[in-house]
N, C-alpha and C positions, 0 to 999 in steps of 0.2 A: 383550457385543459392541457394542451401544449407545456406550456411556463411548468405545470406541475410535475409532467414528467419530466420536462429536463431537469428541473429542479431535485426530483428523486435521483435520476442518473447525475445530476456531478454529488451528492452526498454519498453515492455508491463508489465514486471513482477518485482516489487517490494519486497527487503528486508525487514523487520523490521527497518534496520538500515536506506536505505534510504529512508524510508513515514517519519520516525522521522526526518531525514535533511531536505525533501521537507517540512512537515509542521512545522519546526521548534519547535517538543515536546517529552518532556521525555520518558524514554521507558515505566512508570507509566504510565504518561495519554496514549499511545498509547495502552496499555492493559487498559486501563480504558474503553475505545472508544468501545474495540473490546469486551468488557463484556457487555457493554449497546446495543451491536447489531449496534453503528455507522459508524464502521468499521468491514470489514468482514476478516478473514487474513483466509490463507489456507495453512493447514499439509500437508507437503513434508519431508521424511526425515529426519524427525526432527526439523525442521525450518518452519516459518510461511511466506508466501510469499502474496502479495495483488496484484490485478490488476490493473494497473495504471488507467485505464477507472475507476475505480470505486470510486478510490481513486479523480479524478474528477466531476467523479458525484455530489457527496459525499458534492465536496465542490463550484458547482453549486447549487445543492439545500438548500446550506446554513446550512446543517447539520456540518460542520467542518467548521475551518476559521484555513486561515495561521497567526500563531502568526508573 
């Protein structure tokens, strides 16, 4: 039961590396994004991490678009 939920939270939780694969953008515009407030990333560790819901949101409401 465990395995599963982790499993569901790292599918929910996003790299730097991969929001730039999914929307297909540099890690520049990716910090561009998240200085204009259109992207929200989150301090862990040292590393910035996004949630994939939001990273949806995001680009339901037209705020982002996949290159």
């Amino acid at each position: 039961m465990n395995n599963i939920r982790t499993s569901s939270i790292q599918k929910e939780i996003l790299t730097t590396s991969d929001v730039m694969e999914l929307l297909d953008i540099s890690r520049t515009t990716l910090y561009q994004r998240m200085r204009a407030g259109i992207l929200v990333g989150h301090k862990l560790g040292g590393r910035i991490y996004f949630y994939r819901s939001a990273i949806k949101e995001a680009l339901e409401k037209g705020k982002i678009t996949m290159s």
